[in-house]
C-alpha positions, 0 to 999 in steps of 0.5 A, a space after each residue: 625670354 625662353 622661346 615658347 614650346 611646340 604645339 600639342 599639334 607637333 610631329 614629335 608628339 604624332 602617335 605610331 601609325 595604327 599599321 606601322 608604315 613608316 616606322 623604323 622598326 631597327 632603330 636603337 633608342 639613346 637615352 641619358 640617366 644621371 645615375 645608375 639603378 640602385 638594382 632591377 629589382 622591381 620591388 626593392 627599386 625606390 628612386 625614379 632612375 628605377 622607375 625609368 625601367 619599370 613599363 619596358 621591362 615589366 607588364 604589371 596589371 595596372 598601368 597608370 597613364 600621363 594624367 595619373 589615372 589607373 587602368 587596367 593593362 590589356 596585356 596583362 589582365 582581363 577584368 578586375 572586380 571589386 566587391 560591393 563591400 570593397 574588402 575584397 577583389 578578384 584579378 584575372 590575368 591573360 591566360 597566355 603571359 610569360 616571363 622573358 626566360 619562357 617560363 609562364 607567368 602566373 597567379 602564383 608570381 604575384 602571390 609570392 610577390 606580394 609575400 615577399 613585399 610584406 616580408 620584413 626581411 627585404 627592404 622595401 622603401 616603396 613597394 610596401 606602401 599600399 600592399 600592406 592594406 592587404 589582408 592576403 593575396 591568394 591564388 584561385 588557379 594559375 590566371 586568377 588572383 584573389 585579394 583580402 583588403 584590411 579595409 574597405 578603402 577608395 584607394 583599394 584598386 592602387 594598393 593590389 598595382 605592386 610590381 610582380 617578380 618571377 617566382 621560380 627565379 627568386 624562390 630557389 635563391 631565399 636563404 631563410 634569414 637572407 633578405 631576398 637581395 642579399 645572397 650573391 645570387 640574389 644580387 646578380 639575379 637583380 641586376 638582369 631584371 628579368 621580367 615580362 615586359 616589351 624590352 628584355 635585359 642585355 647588359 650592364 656596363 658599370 658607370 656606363 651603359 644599361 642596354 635593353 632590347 626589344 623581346 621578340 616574344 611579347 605578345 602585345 603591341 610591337 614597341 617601335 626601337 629595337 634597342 634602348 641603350 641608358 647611357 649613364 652621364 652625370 653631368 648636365 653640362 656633358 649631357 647636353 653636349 652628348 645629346 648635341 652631337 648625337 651621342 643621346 635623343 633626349 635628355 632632361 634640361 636644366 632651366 639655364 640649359 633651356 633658357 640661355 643654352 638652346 637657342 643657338 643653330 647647333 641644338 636647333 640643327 639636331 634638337 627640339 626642346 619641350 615645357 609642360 607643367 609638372 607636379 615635381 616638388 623640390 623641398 628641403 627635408 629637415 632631420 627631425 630625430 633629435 629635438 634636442 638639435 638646431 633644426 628640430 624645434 619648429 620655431 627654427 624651420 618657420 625661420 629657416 623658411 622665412 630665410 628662402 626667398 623663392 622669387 629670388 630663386 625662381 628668377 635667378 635659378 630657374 630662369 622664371 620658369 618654375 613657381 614657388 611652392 608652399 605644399 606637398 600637393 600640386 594645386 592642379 592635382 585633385 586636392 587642389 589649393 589648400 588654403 595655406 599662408 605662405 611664408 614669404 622672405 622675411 628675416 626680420 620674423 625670422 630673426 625673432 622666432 630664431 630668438 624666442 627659440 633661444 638662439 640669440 646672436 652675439 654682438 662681438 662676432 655676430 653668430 648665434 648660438 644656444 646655451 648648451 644643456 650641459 653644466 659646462 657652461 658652453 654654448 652650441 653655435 647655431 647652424 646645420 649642413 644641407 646635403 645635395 646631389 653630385 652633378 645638379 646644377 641648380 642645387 648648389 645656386 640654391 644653396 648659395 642663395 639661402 647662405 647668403 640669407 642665413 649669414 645675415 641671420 647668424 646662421 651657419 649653413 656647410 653643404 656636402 655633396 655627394 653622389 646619388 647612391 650615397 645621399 639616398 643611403 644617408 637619407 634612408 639611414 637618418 644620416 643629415 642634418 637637412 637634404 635638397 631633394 625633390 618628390 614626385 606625387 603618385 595617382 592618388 593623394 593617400 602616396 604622401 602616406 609614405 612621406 609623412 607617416 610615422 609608420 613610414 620612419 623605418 622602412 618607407 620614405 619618411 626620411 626626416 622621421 616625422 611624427 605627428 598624431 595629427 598627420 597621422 590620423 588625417 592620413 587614416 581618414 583620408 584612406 577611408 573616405 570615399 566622398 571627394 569632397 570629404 576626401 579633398 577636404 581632409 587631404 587639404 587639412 593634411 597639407 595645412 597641417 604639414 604645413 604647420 609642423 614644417 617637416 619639409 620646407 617647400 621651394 617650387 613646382 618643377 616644369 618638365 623641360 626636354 629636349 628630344 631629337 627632332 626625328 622623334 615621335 610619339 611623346 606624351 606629356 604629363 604631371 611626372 615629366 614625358 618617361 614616367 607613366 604608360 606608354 612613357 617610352 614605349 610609345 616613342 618611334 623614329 620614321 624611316 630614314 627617308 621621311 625622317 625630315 617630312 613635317 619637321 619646321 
């Protein structure tokens, strides 16, 4: 049995000192990220290694905490007030903020954002959800910003939270039929990251390190590491050993790792490790662009999903430490349980739906296959490849488990590994068959928008191409309901209908398991893991030297 996580009441989760005695302000920060960031674009960023930069380098108006709730950032803005009617809001900033070169930071900043956001000449697989509710953004005067909502709509206040580019920088590099990232200049532009907020760009190493540093000029709270160096470490197996011999401070655990490989002296000498329930969602998403293929008749996903048998993966991979999953939502997140059935290991009703599906098994090799459409006579053997990451762990243990089960129904199952960059290309271009990936929940219900819209297919993260008028319309609803129960109600239906369609076939809510040095302090938990949210990192500090090992059991 893993050994239990420390109390809520540990040092590592004490708070920086209101006075800042005893903190050492000189210490560099050593952090791991699997992959490097696509860019430093904020706008264009879209995977959550981007996200690991997004509260260090920028200060937006809104900030979303460790419980997922939005709140107006004092660094940045005075007020914000909603109209009555809710189609309408006026954002005031501080009068005093300014980007890292020293130009001032203003309303015109995230009008140009905003434009630049809804342009459809600049890709954005992200930022564009929720921005494009906005009927206009206009500037009243250099700290004031007024925006026109399409709608009067709950989620209004989270729509006008988009991340905001430096206007002067980016205006002069648009080429009139360039994206805004295309030109050389725009490219090299997006790799240092220039922005507003606590840490500043230093440097870029390719395959190795990203280095921050501390901006002296920021005129909020003093963030407590001089430097934060990302180094880029792939690997799970060579992360942990990088953090246990002090080459890193923290790094994301496997559920081996914190099962069987964090107990010995030399990670407890140096290391401390953390679980917390998270909202993280690993799932298979199904390419559903040509019906005519194995996995787009629905009958086939309902089998495939009697195949996975989750208990057997939760015991065998993730080492009891995770729970099986049968839904886009968490059920302790504001939809809550939605009712839904699940679909329980069962290969003999998986078999028969595969049959009715009219992929029957032949006697003499024990394969299925469809009669091809063609006159030819031939026939289409049943089976598809299942895309995964380079470097995880846990994937390639699931995908031997659901071939193992697959074999046994006559269904062929290859897998393809690739690298980071490369399966998020592939899945954004429609280029799998089916992909293991996983997807973390925003504040509000309405972010599964971007998943599960038809609109979201070209240009959003609707990567199986799904489309369903009912999912659709109970998305419309959802977005204008203000009642919560109303809105619970209709989110819960959502889920029962995705659940219906199977776009995706859900496997397990992920535990957020860490492992940080134990000088650290400072760290918040919360449903997306202890990076992700405000304060995130920013809060994280080191005591001096010399009360580095007081407290500490």
């Amino acid at each position: 049995r893993p050994a239990d996580p420390p109390a809520r009441t540990h040092i590592l989760f004490a708070p920086v000192p209101i006075d800042g005695r005893g903190v050492d302000y000189a210490a560099v920060l050593h952090r791991r990220i699997r992959a490097e960031p696509v860019t430093l674009n904020p706008i264009v960023m879209y995977t959550e290694i981007g996200a690991e930069f997004d509260y260090l380098l920028w200060d937006r108006p809104f900030v979303i905490g460790p419980d997922l709730a939005v709140r107006l950032n004092p660094q940045v803005a005075t007020s914000y007030v909603e109209a009555d009617d809710h189609l309408s809001a006026r954002l005031s900033l501080r009068p005093d903020l300014r980007w890292h070169d020293g130009a001032p930071y203003t309303a015109d900043d995230i009008v140009f954002s905003w434009r630049r956001i809804m342009d459809d000449r600049v890709i954005c697989r992200k930022a564009r959800t929720g921005p494009d509710q906005l009927a206009d953004c206009r500037a009243v005067d250099a700290i004031t910003v007024e925006f026109q909502f399409k709608q009067a709509l709950p989620a209004n206040r989270l729509f006008v939270d988009f991340p905001i580019l430096p206007r002067h920088l980016y205006e002069p590099l648009m080429a009139p039929s360039a994206p805004l990232w295309g030109a050389p200049e725009a490219v090299a532009l997006s790799r240092r990251g220039v922005g507003n907020g606590p840490y500043r760009f230093v440097e870029w190493i390719d395959g190795q390190r990203i280095v921050l540093a501390r901006w002296d000029d920021y005129s909020g709270p003093r963030p407590a590491f001089r430097k934060i160096v990302f180094h880029v470490i792939p690997d799970n197996h060579a992360a942990l050993l990088a953090f246990e011999t002090g080459r890193i401070d923290e790094t994301p655990l496997t559920p081996q790792q914190y099962a069987r490989e964090t107990d010995g002296p030399r990670f407890r000498e140096i290391g401390i490790k953390t679980r917390d329930p998270g909202w993280t969602t690993y799932c298979i998403g199904w390419n559903l662009r040509d019906e005519n293929a194995f996995v787009g008749d629905v009958r086939v996903r309902w089998a495939l999903s009697h195949a996975l048998d989750k208990r057997l993966i939760v015991e065998r991979v993730f080492f009891g430490l995770f729970d099986p999953a049968d839904s886009i939502f968490h059920p302790d997140s504001l939809v809550g349980p939605v009712g839904i059935s699940p679909r329980g290991f069962d290969l003999r009703q998986a078999g028969e739906l595969l049959d009715r599906a009219g992929w029957r098994r032949d006697p003499d090799d024990g394969w299925r296959y469809r009669a091809s459409p063609d006159a030819d006579g031939g026939r289409i053997p049943a089976g598809f490849t299942l895309n995964l990451v380079r470097g995880s762990q846990t994937s390639p243990k699931i995908a031997d488990i659901f071939a193992q089960s697959l074999r046994k129904l006559g269904v062929r199952m290859r897998t393809q590994v690739l690298e980071w960059s490369v399966f998020n290309e592939r899945n954004f271009a429609g280029e799998f068959d089916a992909y293991l990936g996983a997807w973390s929940p925003g504040p509000d219900p309405d972010d599964a928008w971007n998943l599960l819209h038809s609109q979201a297919r070209a240009g959003g993260r609707n990567y199986p191409g799904f489309s369903d008028a009912r999912v659709d319309a109970l998305l419309a609803e959802g977005r204008i309901l203000f009642d919560p129960t109303e809105r619970q109600a209709c989110y819960r239906a959502l889920a029962r209908r995705v659940h219906a369609r199977a776009p995706y076939t859900f496997l397990v809510s992920a535990a957020n398991l860490w492992a940080f040095d134990r000088n650290l302090r400072g760290v918040q938990a919360g449903p997306r893991g202890p990076t992700l949210h405000f304060p995130g990192v920013r809060g994280w500090w080191r005591p001096v030297p010399r009360d580095a090992s007081v407290g500490i059991p």
